[in-house]
N, C-alpha and C positions, 0 to 999 in steps of 0.2 A: 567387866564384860561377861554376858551369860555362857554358861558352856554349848558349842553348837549341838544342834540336835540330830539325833542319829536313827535315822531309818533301817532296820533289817527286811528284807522280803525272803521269807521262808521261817519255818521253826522248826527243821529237821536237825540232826546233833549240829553240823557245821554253823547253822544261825542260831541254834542256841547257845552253842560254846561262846563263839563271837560277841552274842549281848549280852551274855555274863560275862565276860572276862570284858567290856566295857565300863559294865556297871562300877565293876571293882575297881574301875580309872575313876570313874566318878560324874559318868555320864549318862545325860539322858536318853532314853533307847526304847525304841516303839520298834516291838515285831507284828511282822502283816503277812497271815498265813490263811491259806484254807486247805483245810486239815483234810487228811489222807481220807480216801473216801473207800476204801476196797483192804481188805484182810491179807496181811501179809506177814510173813515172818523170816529172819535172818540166822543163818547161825553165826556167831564170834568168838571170838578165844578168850583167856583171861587175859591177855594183854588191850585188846579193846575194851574190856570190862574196866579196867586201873584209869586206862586212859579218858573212858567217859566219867571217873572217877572226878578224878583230878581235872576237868572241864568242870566241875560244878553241877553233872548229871545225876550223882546217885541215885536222889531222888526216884527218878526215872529207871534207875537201876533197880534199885527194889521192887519195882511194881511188873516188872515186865520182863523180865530175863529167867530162865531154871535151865538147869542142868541136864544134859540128855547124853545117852549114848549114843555112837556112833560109827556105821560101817562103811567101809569104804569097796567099791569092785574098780579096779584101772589098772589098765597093762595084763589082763587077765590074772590079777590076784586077786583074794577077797580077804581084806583083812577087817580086823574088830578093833580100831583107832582109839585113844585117850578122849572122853568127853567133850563135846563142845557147850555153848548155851545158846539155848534157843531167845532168843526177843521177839516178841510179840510188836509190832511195831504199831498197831493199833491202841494199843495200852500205851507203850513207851512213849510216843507219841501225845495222848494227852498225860500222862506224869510230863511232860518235857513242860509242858505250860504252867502248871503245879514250881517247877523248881523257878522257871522265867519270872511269876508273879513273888515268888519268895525274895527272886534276886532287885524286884524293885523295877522290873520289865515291863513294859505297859502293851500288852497285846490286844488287834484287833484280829478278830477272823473276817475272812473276806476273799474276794476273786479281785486279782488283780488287775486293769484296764490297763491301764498305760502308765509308763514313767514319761515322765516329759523332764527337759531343761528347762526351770525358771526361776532365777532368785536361786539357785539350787539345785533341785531335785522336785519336782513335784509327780504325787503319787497316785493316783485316781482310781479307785476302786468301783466296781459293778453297782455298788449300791450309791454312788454321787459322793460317796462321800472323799475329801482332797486331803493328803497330807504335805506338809514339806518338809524338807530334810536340807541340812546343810550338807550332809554326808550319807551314800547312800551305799547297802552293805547287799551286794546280790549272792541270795542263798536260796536262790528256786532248784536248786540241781538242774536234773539235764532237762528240766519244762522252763529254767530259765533262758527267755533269749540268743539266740547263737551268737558268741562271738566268731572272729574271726578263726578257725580252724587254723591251728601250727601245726599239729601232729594228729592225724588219725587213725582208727586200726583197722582193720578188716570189721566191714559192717555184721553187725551180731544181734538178735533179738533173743528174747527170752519169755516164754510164757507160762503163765504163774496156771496152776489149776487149783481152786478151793473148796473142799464138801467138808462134811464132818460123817463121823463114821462113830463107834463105841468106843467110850475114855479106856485109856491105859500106859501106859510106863512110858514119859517122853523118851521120841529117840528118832534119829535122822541119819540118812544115808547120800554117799554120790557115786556115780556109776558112768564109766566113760561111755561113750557109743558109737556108732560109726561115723556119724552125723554131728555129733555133738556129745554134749552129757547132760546129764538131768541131777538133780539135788531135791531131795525129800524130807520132809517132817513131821513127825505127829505130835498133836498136844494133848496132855495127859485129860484134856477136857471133851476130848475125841476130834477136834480138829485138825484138820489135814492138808498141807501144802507138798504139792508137787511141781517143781520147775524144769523145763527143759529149756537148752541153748541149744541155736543154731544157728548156721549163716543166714544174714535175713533174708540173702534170695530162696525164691524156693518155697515160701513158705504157704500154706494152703490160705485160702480168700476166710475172713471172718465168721461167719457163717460155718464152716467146716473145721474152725479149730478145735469145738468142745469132744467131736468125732476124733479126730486126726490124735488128738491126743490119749483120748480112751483107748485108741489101739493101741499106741506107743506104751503105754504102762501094761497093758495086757500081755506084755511081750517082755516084762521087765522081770527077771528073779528078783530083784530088791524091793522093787514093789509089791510082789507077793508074799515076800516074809514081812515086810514093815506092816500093809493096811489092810486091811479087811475086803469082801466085797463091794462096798462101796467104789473101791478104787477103781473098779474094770469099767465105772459106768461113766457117763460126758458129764462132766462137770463145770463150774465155773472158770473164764479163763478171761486171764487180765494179759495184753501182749505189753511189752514196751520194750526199748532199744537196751543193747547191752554193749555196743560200739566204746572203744575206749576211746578218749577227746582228749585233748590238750586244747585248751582257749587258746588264743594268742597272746593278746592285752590284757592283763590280770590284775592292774591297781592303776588308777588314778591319784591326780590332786585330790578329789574330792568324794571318788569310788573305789569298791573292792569287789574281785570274785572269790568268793570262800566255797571248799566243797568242791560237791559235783560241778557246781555253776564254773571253777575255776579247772578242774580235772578230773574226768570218771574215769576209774578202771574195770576192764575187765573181772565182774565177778567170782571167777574162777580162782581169782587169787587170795579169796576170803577176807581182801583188807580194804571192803567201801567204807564201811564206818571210820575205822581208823586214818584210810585216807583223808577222808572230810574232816578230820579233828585236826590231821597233822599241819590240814593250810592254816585253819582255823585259830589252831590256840596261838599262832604265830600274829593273828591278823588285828586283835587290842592293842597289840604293843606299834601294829605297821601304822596304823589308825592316828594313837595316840602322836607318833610324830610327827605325821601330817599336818594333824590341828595343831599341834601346840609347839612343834619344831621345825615350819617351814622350810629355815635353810637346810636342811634333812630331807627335804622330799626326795630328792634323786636319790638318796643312800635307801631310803624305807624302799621309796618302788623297786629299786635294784633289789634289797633283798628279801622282799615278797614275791618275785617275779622266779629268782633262780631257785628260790625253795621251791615254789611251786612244779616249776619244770626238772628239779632234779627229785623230786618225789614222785611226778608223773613218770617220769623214767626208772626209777626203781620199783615200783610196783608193777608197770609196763614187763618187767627185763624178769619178775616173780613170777609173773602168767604165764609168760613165758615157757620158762622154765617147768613151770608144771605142765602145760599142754606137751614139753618134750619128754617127761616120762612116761608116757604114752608111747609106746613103742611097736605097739602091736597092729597100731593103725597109722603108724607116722606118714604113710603114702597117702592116705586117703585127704581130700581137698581139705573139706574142714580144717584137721590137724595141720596135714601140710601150711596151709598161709599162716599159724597161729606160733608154730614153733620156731619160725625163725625171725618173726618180729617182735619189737621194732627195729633190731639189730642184733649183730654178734659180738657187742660186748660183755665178756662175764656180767652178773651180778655184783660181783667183788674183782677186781682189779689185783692183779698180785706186787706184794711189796716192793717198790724201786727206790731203795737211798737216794739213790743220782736225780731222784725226780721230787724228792720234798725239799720246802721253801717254805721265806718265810716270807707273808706278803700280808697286805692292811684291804680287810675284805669288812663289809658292813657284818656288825653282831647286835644281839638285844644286851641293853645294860639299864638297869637303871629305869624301865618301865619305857625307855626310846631306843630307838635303833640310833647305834654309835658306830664307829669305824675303830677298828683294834688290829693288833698285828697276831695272825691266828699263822698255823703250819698245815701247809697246802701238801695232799699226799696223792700218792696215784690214784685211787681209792674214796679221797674227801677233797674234791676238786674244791670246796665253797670254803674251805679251811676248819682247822681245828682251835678252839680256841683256850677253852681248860678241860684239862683232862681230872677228874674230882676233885676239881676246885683251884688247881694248881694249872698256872699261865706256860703254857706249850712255848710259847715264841722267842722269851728269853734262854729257856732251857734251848731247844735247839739251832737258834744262833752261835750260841757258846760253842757246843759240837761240831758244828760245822765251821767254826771260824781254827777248827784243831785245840781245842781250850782239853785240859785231861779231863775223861769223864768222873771221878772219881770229887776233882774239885768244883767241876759244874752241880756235884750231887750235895756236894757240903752243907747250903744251907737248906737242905726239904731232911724231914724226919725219915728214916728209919721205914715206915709205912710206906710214904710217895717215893721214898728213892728206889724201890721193887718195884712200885707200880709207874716209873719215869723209865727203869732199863728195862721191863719189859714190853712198854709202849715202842722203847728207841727199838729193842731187839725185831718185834714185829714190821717195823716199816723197813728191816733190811740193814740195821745198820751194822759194818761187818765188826 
């Protein structure tokens, strides 16, 4: 029997991660994209840098990321922050195609028309031309289709300003504001993006934002030490939403939402890329059990679905958090709706002995999603299952069944039994 064919729609990191980490199952995989059409750039940390790493990006990594300084003004300090890197998302963007045809990805570009149900999935693009899928991978981010809304945030736009002005030393700034904040960058090529957020009411008619914005930067001290005169003038301005989503339905028998298509967060929390990876690299192994381990389908959808939402909630509960160090305008609307959603749960939950368990939650094993007995904490509601390598569930059964710790430790080395008591010490245990 041939292996079903697999449709991606998108080739941003989340659809590229996704049909590489297919291919490497050993499937076939057609990505159907049309490519970003407007100049734009991200800052990332080293930690998205590793993680598009290890997705099978580098490629893409090499061609399109440098290292810039970075100042920060919020809560009326002004501080001079540890580097970020800049990506160029217009370059990254085609290196991504570069590494996709490496990985054996068979890409069309194109405007997408309609997906229909037939035999599948059928795909129909602007230009007549049809594909079919057995399986189909939606990675349009937030231009992909609405699904059904579970969770949304206070609606938020953001708009992008682009000129170029005289090359010099990349470097990027963010600056809280009354209203909102704005996030800036220059590329050592003399290209310049300026971003401002703000609640999407309010916001001036099309027409009026190349202005509306030129004032706003004219009014900005970070904008004056970053750009040159260029910056005071209207420039190009791209709007688009910046609203954080939670889908509802996020995998199917025979679909998946990866990415934005599956979760956007707030950009203030500087983790979209890595968001989009984190459903992502999960989503070959969700895929692969679908096809090839039917009786698994409730266990993969189940745990594609709570990663998803327990990752939309952690990154949700990060922006958070950062909108709440803002203190100097915590009254003001803006701030106000952002600080105390989407709730008052910490980010971290503090240790409760009385509350860890040992319970059999879906895990990846093995290239499929399996059911294992992982330890369930205040803190890691989805379970834990090895902590470097070494099986959580036995060891804390013992403990809790009153076993001496000393003899639960007997068979791990010397190394893991340090790194077992001070797992036990950290969840509380007295």
């Amino acid at each position: 029997m041939s292996e079903p064919h697999i449709v991606v729609l998108g080739a941003g990191p989340a659809g590229a991660a996704t049909a590489i980490g297919l291919r490497r199952l050993g499937y076939s995989v057609t990505v159907v994209s049309d490519w970003r059409r407007f100049a734009a750039v991200e800052g990332v940390s080293q930690r998205v840098l590793e993680g598009l790493r290890h997705a099978g990006l580098g490629g893409a990594l090499s061609e399109a990321a440098m290292p810039a300084t970075r100042q920060v003004r919020w809560n009326g300090e002004h501080l001079q922050m540890n580097q970020e890197f800049l990506l160029d998302r217009q370059r990254f963007d085609r290196a991504l195609r570069a590494d996709l045809a490496r990985a054996g990805v068979t890409l069309i570009e194109g405007r997408i028309r309609e997906v229909a149900r037939a035999e599948g999935h059928q795909v129909r693009l602007d230009d007549g031309q049809m594909l079919q899928a057995e399986f189909l991978v939606e990675a349009r981010g937030r231009q992909a289709p609405l699904a059904a809304d579970r969770l949304r945030g206070p609606e938020t736009i953001s708009l992008l300003n682009v000129w170029h002005d005289a090359p010099g030393a990349p470097a990027s700034a963010v600056e809280s504001l009354d209203d909102g904040w704005a996030w800036m960058a220059r590329l050592a090529d003399g290209r310049c993006y300026w971003q401002i957020t703000l609640d999407a009411q309010g916001v001036p008619t099309k027409s009026a934002l190349p202005e509306y914005c030129a004032t706003r930067r004219r009014d900005s001290a970070s904008v004056a030490e970053l750009f040159g005169a260029q910056a005071m003038e209207p420039a190009q301005v791209h709007a688009r939403s910046s609203t954080a989503i939670l889908a509802g339905e996020c995998v199917g028998d025979d679909w998946i939402r990866v990415g934005d298509a599956a979760m956007a967060v707030d950009p203030l929390s500087g983790n979209g890329i890595f968001q989009s990876l984190s459903s992502a690299l999960q989503a070959p192994v969700v895929i692969n059990t679908l096809l090839r381990r039917p009786e698994r389908a409730a266990l993969a959808r189940q745990f594609h679905q709570q990663r998803v939402e327990q990752l939309f909630m952690r990154f949700a509960r990060i922006g958070r958090d950062f909108y709440a160090q803002e203190q100097a305008r915590a009254g003001l609307p803006f701030w106000a709706r952002r600080r105390s959603w989407p709730d008052a749960q910490p980010l971290h939950l503090a240790a409760d002995w009385q509350s860890v368990q040992v319970a059999r939650r879906p895990v990846l094993r093995d290239g499929f999603v399996d059911e294992a007995e992982v330890v369930v904490t205040a803190d890691q509601p989805l379970g834990v299952w090895h902590l470097q390598g070494v099986e959580l569930a036995p060891v804390v059964r013992a403990v809790l069944a009153g076993q001496a710790l000393d003899e639960v430790m007997s068979s791990h080395s010397e190394a893991h039994q340090m790194m077992l008591r001070r797992w036990l010490a950290e969840q509380g245990r007295p």
